[in-house]
N, C-alpha and C positions, 0 to 999 in steps of 0.2 A: 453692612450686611449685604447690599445689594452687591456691590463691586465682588463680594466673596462668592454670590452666587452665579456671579456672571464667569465668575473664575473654574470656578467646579464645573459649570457647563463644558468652559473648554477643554480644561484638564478630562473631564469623561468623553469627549470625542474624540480627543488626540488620541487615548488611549485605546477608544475602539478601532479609531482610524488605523496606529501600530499595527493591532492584533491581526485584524484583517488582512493588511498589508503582508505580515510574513505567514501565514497560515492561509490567507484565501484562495492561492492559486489552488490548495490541497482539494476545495467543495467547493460548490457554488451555491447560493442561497434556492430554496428550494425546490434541491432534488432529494433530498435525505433529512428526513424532519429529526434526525438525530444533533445535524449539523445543526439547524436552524435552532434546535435547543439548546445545545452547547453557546450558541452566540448569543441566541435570548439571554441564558443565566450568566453568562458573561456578562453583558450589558447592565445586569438587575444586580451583580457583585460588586459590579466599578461605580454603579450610579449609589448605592445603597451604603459602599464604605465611604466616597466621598463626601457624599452630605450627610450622613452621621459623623465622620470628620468635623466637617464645616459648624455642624450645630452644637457641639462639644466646647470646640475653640470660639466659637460664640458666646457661651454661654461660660468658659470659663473668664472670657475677658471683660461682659457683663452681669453676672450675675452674683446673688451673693448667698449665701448659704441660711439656713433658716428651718427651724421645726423645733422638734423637741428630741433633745440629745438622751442618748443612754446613760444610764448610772456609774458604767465602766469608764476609763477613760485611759489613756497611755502620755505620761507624764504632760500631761492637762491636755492635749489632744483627745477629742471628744468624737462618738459617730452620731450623726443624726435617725432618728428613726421614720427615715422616709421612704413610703412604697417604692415595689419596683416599678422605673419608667413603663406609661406602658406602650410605648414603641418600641420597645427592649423584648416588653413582653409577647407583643404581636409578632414579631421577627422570627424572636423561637420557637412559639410555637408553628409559624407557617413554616420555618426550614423542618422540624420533624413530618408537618403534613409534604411537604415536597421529598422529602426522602420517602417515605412511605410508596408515594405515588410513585416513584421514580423507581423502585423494588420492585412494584409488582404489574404498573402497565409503560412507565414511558418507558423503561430500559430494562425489560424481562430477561434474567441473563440466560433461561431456555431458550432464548427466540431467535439466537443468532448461531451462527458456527462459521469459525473459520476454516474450518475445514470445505463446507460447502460452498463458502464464497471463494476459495481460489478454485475448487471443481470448477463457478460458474464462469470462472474467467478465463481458465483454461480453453474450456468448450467455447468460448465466445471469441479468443481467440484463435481458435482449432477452426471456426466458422471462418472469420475473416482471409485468413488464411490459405484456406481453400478455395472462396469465393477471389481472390485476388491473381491464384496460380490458376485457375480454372482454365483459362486460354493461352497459359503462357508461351511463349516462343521459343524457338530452339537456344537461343544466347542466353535467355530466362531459364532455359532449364539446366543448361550447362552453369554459369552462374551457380544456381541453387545447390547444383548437383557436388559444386568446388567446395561449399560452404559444408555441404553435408560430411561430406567425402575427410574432408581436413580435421571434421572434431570425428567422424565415429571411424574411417576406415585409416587412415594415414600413421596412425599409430603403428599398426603392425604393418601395413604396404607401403608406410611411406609416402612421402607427399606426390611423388612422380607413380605412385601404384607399382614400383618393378621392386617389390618385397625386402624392402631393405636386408642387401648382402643373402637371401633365402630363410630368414627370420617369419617370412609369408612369402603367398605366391606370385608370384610376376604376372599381372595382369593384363600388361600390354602384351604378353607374347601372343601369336597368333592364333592359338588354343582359342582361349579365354577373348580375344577379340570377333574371335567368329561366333561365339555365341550370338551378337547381337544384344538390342537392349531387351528384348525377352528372356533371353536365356540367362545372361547375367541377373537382371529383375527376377526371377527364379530362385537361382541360385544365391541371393544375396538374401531372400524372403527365407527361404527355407534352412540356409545356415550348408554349411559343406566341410566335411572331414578329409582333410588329406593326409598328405604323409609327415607333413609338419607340424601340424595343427589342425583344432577345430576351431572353424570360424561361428560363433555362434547364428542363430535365427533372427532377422531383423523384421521380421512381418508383425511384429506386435511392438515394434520399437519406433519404426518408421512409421509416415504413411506409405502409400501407393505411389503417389506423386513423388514422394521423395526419394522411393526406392531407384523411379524410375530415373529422375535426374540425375543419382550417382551413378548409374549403368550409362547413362548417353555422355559423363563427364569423363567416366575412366574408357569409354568409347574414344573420347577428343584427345585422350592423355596416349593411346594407342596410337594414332595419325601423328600427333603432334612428334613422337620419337620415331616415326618412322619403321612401325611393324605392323 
């Protein structure tokens, strides 16, 4: 019996050791008492099946049967009428008090939204963000301005801004270069109807900062072709 419980020991470490290993990088122990409870009852499911395991196979390869049998029987197969274990019994009833509890304070299912936790990541995001471009430099903002420019304007201008074939308007021409990055940043926030289309309003799409860095990038995309 010793040797089996020295076995089970390992067998429930390896096991917790596993789970950890491909799940731990996801939390770290004690920043989110949700996690820490998922690993508690983790641990009390691997400890609880293995040495109920262990004491089964124990007891079936010493024990011998005994009490007073039922008057039924199935062709001379007999049950005994003996109480339920009560470790059996204490089990069930503490998993119905842990679901209980787990209803209505450890895992309240009002308490959470995901909706409001990608809000809060967004915003924490939105923070970093800003706090990181805050002094950015001119190659930083051209850079940012490339990034921007390529997923929201390049579709209709095209990747060089000169309006693919007249599909939009040519940006680099000396019109639209002379604006400067105010007048562009303007014109970009508030959206502009021309004779080919409307470009819609990016002032609620972008920020400030990002507005400004596609103005200073399709500024660079002006010099670079020579208008």
């Amino acid at each position: 019996m010793k040797s089996m419980l020295i076995g089970g020991l390992i067998l429930v470490v390896a096991l917790m050791a596993g789970t950890y290993f491909v799940v731990g990088d996801s939390f770290k122990l004690g920043e989110d008492y949700i996690n820490d409870l998922t690993m508690l009852a983790g641990f009390a499911i691997l400890s609880i099946t293995v040495f109920v395991a262990l004491k089964y196979v124990n007891q079936i390869k010493n024990d011998t049967a005994s009490g007073e049998l039922v008057e039924d029987n199935w062709d001379g197969i007999g049950e005994y009428k003996n109480p339920v274990p009560t470790g059996w019994g204490l089990m069930f009833i503490g998993t119905i008090v842990w679901l209980l509890w787990y209803w209505t304070i450890g895992y309240p299912t009002n308490g959470f939204s995901q909706i409001g936790q990608y809000n809060e990541e967004v915003n924490n995001y939105q923070t970093k963000f800003e706090d990181t471009f805050k002094n950015i430099d001119q190659d930083g903002l051209k850079s940012m301005g490339q990034s921007v420019f390529l997923v929201q304007c390049a579709p209709c201008h095209g990747v060089d801004a000169e309006g693919i074939s007249g599909k939009a308007q040519d940006l680099t021409v000396p019109m639209y270069q002379a604006y400067g990055v105010a007048g562009l940043s303007a014109s970009i926030g508030m959206g502009k109807k021309g004779e080919i289309g409307t470009m819609p309003a990016f002032k609620d799409r972008l920020t400030e900062k990002q507005i400004e860095a596609v103005s200073t990038y399709i500024l660079s995309l002006g010099e670079q072709n020579g208008k």
